[in-house]
C-alpha positions as CSV (number, residue, x, y, z in Angstrom):
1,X,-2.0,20.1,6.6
2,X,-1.3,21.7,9.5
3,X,0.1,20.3,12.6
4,X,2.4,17.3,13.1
5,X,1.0,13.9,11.8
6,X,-0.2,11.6,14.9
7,X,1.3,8.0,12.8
8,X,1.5,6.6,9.5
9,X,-0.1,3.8,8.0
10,X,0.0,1.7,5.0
11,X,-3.7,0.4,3.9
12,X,-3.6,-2.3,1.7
13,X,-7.1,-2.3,-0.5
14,X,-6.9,-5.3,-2.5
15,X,-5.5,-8.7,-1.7
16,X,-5.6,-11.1,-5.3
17,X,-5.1,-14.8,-5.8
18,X,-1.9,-14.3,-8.8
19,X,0.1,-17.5,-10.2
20,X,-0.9,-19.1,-6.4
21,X,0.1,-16.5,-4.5
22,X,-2.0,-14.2,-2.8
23,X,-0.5,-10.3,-3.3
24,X,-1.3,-6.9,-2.1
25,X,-2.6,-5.7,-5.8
26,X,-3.2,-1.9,-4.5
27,X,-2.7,0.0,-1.3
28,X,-1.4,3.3,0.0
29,X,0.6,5.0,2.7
30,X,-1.3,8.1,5.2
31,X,-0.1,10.0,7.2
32,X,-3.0,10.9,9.9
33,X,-2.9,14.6,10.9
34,X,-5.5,16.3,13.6
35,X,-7.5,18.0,10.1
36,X,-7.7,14.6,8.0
37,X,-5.6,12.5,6.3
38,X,-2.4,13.0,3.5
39,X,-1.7,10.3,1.1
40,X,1.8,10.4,0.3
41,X,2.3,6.8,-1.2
42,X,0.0,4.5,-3.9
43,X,0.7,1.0,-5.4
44,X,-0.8,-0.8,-8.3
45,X,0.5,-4.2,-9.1
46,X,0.3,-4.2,-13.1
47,X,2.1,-7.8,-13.2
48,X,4.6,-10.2,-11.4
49,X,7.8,-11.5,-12.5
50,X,9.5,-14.7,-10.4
51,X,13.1,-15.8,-10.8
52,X,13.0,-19.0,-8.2
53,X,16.1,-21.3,-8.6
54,X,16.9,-24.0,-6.3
């Protein structure tokens, strides 16, 4: 990429009802430069663990 990046975003592609709760199960980071995009971060929630004590 050449140039410097104009901003970074995180893009969230999925949002999934899990145990009640309703999660971000994929997204990605992007830096935006003049010639097109870099991807320099992915997620994919696999599972979810709670430790809630009152």
């Amino acid at each position: 990429m050449k140039g410097r990046p104009i901003h970074s975003l995180l893009r969230r592609a999925n949002i999934k009802n899990v145990n009640g709760y309703n999660l971000p199960t994929y997204g990605k980071a992007v830096w935006h430069y003049p010639d097109g995009e870099f991807v320099y971060w992915k997620f994919n929630l696999k599972s979810v663990y709670y430790n809630i004590s009152f």
